[in-house]
N, C-alpha and C positions, 0 to 999 in steps of 0.2 A: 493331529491334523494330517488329512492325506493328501491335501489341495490347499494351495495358497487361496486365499480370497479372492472374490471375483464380484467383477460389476454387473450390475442387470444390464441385457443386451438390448432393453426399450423399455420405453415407458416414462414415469416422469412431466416432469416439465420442461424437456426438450423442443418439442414442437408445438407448444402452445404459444398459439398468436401472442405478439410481442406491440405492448402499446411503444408507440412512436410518437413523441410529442417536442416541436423546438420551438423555444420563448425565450423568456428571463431564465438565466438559470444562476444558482447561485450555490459558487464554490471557489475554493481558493484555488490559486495558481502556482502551475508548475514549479516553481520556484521553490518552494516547500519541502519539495525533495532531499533538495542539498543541504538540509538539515540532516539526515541521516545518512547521505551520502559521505558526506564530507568524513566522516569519523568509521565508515567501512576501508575508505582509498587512504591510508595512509603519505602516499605521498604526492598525491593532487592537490589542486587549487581550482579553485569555482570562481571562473572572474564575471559577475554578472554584467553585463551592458546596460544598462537600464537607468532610474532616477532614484533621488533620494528617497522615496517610496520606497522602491526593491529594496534600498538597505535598511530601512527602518522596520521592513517586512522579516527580512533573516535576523541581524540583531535580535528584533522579539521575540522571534520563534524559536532560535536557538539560546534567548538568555545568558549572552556573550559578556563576559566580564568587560569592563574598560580596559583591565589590563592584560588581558588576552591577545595574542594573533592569533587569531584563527586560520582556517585553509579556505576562506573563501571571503570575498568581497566582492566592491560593486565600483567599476567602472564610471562616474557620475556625466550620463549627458546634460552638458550643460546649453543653454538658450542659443549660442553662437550651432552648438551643432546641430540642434534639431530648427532651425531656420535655416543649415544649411552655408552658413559665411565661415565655418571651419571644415577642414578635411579629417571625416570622423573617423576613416581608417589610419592617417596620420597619427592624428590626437590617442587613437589605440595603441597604434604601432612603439608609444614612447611611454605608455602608463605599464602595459606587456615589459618591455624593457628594462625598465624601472622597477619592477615586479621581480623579473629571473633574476637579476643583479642583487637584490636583496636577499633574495629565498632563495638560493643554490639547491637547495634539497628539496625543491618542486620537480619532477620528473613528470609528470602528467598535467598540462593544462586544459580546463574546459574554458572557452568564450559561452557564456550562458545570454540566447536573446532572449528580452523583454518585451512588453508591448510599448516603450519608446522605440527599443531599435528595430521593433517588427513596421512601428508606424513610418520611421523613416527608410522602411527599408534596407538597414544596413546588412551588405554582404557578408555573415560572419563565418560563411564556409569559406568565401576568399580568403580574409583572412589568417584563420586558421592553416589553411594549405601554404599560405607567404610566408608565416611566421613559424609553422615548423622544418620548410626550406631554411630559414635562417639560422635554428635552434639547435635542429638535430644534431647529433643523436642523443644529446643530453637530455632533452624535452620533446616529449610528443603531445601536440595541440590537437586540440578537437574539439568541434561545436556543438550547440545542441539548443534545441528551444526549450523557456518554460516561463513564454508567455502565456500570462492569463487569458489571451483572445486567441490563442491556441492550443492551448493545452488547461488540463485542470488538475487537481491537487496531485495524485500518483501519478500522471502521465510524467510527471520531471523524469522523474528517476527510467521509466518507459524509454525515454529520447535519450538520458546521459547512456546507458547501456547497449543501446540499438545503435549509437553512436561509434561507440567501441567496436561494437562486431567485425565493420570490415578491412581492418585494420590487425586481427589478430592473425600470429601466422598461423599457417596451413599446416596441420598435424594428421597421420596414420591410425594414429594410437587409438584405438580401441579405449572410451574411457566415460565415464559419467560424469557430466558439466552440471552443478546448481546453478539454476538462473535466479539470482533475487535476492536485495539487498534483505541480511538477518541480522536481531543484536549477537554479539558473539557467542553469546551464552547458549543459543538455540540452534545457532549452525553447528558447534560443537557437538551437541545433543545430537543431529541430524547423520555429522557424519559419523560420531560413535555407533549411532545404530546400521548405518549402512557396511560399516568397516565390519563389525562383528560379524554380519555376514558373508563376507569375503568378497564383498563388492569394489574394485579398483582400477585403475586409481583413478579419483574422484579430486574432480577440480570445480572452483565457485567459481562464476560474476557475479558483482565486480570482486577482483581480487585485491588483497589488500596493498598489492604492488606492482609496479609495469612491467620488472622481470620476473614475474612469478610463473613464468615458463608456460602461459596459459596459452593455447592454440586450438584448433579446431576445427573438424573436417569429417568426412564421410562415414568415419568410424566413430563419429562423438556421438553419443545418446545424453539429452540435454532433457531433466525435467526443473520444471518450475514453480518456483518457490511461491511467486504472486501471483494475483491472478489480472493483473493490469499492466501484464510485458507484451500487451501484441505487437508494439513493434520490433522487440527484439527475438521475439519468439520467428515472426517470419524473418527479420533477417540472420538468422539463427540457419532458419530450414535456408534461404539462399545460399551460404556457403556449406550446405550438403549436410547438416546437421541434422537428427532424424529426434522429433519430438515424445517424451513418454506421455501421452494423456493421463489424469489421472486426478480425481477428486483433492483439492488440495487440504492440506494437515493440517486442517482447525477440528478439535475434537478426537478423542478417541477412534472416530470409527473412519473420518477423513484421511487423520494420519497413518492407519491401518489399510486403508487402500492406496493411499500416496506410496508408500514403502511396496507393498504387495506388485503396483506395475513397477516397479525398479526390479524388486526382486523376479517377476517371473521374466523381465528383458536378459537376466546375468543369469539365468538357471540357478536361483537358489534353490535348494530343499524345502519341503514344509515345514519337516523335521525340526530344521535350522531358523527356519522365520520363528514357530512358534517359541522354539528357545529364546530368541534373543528379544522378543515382543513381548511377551507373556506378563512378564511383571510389570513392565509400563502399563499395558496394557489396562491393567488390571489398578491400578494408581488411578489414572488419568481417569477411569469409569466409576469408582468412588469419589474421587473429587466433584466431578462431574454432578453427582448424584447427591451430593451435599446441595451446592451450587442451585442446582435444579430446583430444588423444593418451589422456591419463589418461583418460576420461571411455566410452571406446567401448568398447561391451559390459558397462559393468557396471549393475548393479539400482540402484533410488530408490527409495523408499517416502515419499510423504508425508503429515504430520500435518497436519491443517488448523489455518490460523493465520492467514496473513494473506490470504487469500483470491490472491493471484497463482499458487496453486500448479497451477489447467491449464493457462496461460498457459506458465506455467514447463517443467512437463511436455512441451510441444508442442514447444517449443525444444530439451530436451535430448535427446530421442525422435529428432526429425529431422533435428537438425543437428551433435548431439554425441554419436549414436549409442549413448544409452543405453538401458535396459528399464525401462518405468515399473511396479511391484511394485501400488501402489495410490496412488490421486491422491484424495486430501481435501483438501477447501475448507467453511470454517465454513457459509458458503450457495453456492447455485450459481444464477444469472441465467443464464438458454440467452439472453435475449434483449443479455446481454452478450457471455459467454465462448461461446455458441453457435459461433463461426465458429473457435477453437480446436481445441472438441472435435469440427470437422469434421476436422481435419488431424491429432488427435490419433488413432494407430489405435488399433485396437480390441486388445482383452489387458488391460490394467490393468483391477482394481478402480475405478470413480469413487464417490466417498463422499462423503456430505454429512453435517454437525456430526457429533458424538463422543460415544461413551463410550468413556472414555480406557482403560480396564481391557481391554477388550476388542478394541480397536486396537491395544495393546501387547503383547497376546497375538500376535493377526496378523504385527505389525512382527514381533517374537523367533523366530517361526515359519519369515519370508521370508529372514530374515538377510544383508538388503540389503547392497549397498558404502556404501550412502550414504544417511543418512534424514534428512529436512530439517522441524524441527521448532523448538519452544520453548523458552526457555532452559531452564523448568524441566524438562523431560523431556530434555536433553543431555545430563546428569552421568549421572544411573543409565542409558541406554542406554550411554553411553561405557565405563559398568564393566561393562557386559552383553556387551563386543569391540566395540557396532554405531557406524561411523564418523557422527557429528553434522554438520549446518552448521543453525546458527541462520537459524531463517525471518526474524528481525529486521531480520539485514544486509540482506536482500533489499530492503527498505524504505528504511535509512538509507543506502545505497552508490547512487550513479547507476550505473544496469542498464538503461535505455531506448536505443533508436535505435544508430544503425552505430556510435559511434564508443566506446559502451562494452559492442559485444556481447560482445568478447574478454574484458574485465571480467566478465563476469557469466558466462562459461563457469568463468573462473576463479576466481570463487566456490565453482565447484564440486568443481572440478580439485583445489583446494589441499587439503582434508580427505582425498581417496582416495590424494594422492599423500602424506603424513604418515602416512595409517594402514600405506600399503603400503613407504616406505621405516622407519620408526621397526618395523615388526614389531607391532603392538600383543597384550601378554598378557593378556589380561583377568583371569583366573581361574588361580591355581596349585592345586593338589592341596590346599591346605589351604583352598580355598573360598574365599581372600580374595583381593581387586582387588590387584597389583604393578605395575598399570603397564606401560611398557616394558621388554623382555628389556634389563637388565643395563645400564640408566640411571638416575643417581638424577636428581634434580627439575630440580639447577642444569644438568646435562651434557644432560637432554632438553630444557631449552631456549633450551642453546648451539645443540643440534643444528636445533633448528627455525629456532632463526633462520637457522645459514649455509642451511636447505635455502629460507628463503624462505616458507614454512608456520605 
């Protein structure tokens, strides 16, 4: 190798008109975050403001023992405070309280709003600022939204971060920041490969602790891990942070260019990239290639949901030889995913937010192999014939860097290769949903299981 890899300087699906469309849309809410937040921040606590809804929502989501404390919970407004006859930063000010008194080894609080406390308005950035007046230096408070009426499924984690920024101190140091919550297993992985290069020293968001010495400033070079930080990405670039763009690490050849702009910011060698790449490399493009078999030539359609989807797109386009139908993403950052939808070619629809009514017209029309969407839109496409993967998994499954590209192919693999060995009948002559030709419930999923599916 005499040259690190490099991105095409045009082309793509960059500047191709962007459908624009706002209606119903249908996705979960910010809140969903602090599922995986919670277990990156060791010594935070998620206090959501919100109803017995928001807790019934995390509970689920996280499949919280009874006998469990977790690091996060919900605040309950109750009827006196959303009519207003109690003082709801009061009734805060003593549940907070009651909270630090208990948990000493909370260092970090979030006030998490809801669409209760977005509806009555409650001040939770005052808050916040009163309450670590009170606390400090033991506890640092800070708020954030992940209401559903304003934020959607990844924006949580978007706002818990972006939250953070202007609060960290002010450092000189010459250093590379990761932005973006990983499972550990894959940051590890991230920085092993970065370290072997001589690239240093390298600090994450969120870190796993509040003095994890983490600061930032004119000499920090910050790349990102997800591709749904834009608000922490610009408040990143406000306190002087200088952004790497860079295809992000789904797949073999994403992760080989995500590492590639790190590498040519710290003057790595060629020499040295291909040493330390090579064998992943070269793993992650046979997995890949297993993976694949199912996967080439056939149609995608995707829903916007969790904002990965041109990332995803660019992957499955290039490396697992599929046709992208239409790519939706709730919002779209060029100054994020821009170097995606270079490599992404051109043919698909690009769509930004939803009216679900008329996206689902499109989807029934395209009659994809494959449409990757929300839980709630899986069941009635499923009975429409059209094969589902939950854009969910995307999020809760490690899908990052070489060593789970094969993984994340097979993410995809597995729905086309189920729809096409099980037969699926959607529709018999009497207009109702049967299912699988000539399985009942418990034998389809004997079947699924020996097929692995």
């Amino acid at each position: 190798m005499t040259e690190l890899p490099r991105l095409p300087s045009a082309g793509g699906c960059r500047e191709t008109p962007i459908l624009k469309q706002r209606g119903q849309r249908e996705v979960f809410c910010g809140l969903t975050g602090i599922i995986w937040l919670h277990r990156k921040m060791q010594d935070a606590f998620f206090l959501v403001i919100g109803s017995r809804t928001c807790a019934h929502l995390l509970q689920s989501a996280a499949g919280v023992m009874i006998f469990a404390e977790p690091r996060f919970g919900t605040a309950i407004l109750e009827e006196t405070d959303l009519a207003g006859l109690a003082d709801a930063q009061d009734e805060l000010d003593k549940v907070v309280d009651e909270l630090l008194t208990r948990r000493p080894d909370i260092k970090q609080l979030f006030l998490v709003g809801s669409c209760p406390s977005e509806v009555i308005k409650l001040d939770l950035a005052k808050a916040a600022e009163r309450m670590t007046q009170r606390h400090a230096p033991s506890v640092r408070v800070l708020n954030f939204s992940g209401s559903g009426i304003e934020t959607t499924f990844t924006q949580g984690e978007d706002a818990c971060l972006a939250s953070m920024v202007p609060v960290l101190p002010k450092t000189d140091e010459r250093q590379l920041l990761l932005v973006g919550a990983l499972p550990d297993v894959v940051e590890e992985q991230a920085i092993g490969l970065l370290e072997a290069m001589g690239i240093g020293p390298i600090k994450v968001l969120p870190a796993p602790r509040a003095d994890s010495n983490l600061g930032v400033g004119p000499n920090t070079l910050y790349a990102l891990t997800q591709p749904f930080l834009g608000d922490t990405h610009d408040a990143l670039s406000r306190r002087g942070a200088r952004h790497i763009p860079a295809p992000f690490p789904f797949g073999e050849e994403g992760t080989t260019q995500w590492l590639a702009a790190i590498a040519t910011e710290f003057g790595v060698a060629p020499e040295l990239f291909e040493q330390v790449t090579a064998a992943p490399r070269a793993r992650a493009r046979k997995a890949i290639a297993q993976a694949a078999e199912a996967l080439n030539g056939k149609s995608i359609f995707f829903f916007p949901d969790s904002q990965l989807e041109i990332p995803l797109a660019r992957f499955l386009t290039r490396e697992c030889g599929m046709e992208a139908i239409e790519v939706g993403a709730p919002f779209i950052h060029k100054g994020i995913v821009g170097p995606d939808l270079d490599l992404l070619a051109e043919g698909p629809t690009i769509s930004e937010g939803q009216d679900v009514d008329l996206q689902l017209d499109r989807a029934k029309a395209a009659k994809p192999d494959l449409t990757v969407c929300g839980l709630g839109l899986a069941n009635p496409l499923e009975a429409e014939g059209l094969a589902t993967k939950w854009a969910i998994e995307l999020v809760f499954t490690p899908v990052h860097f070489y060593e789970q590209a094969g993984d994340l192919a097979g993410l995809f693999s597995r729905p086309i290769r189920r729809a096409d060995v099980l037969q699926l009948d959607p529709v018999s002559s009497d207009g109702k949903y049967h299912g699988v030709w000539g399985l009942a419930p418990t034998q389809l999923a004997h079947e699924a299981h020996r097929l692995d599916i």
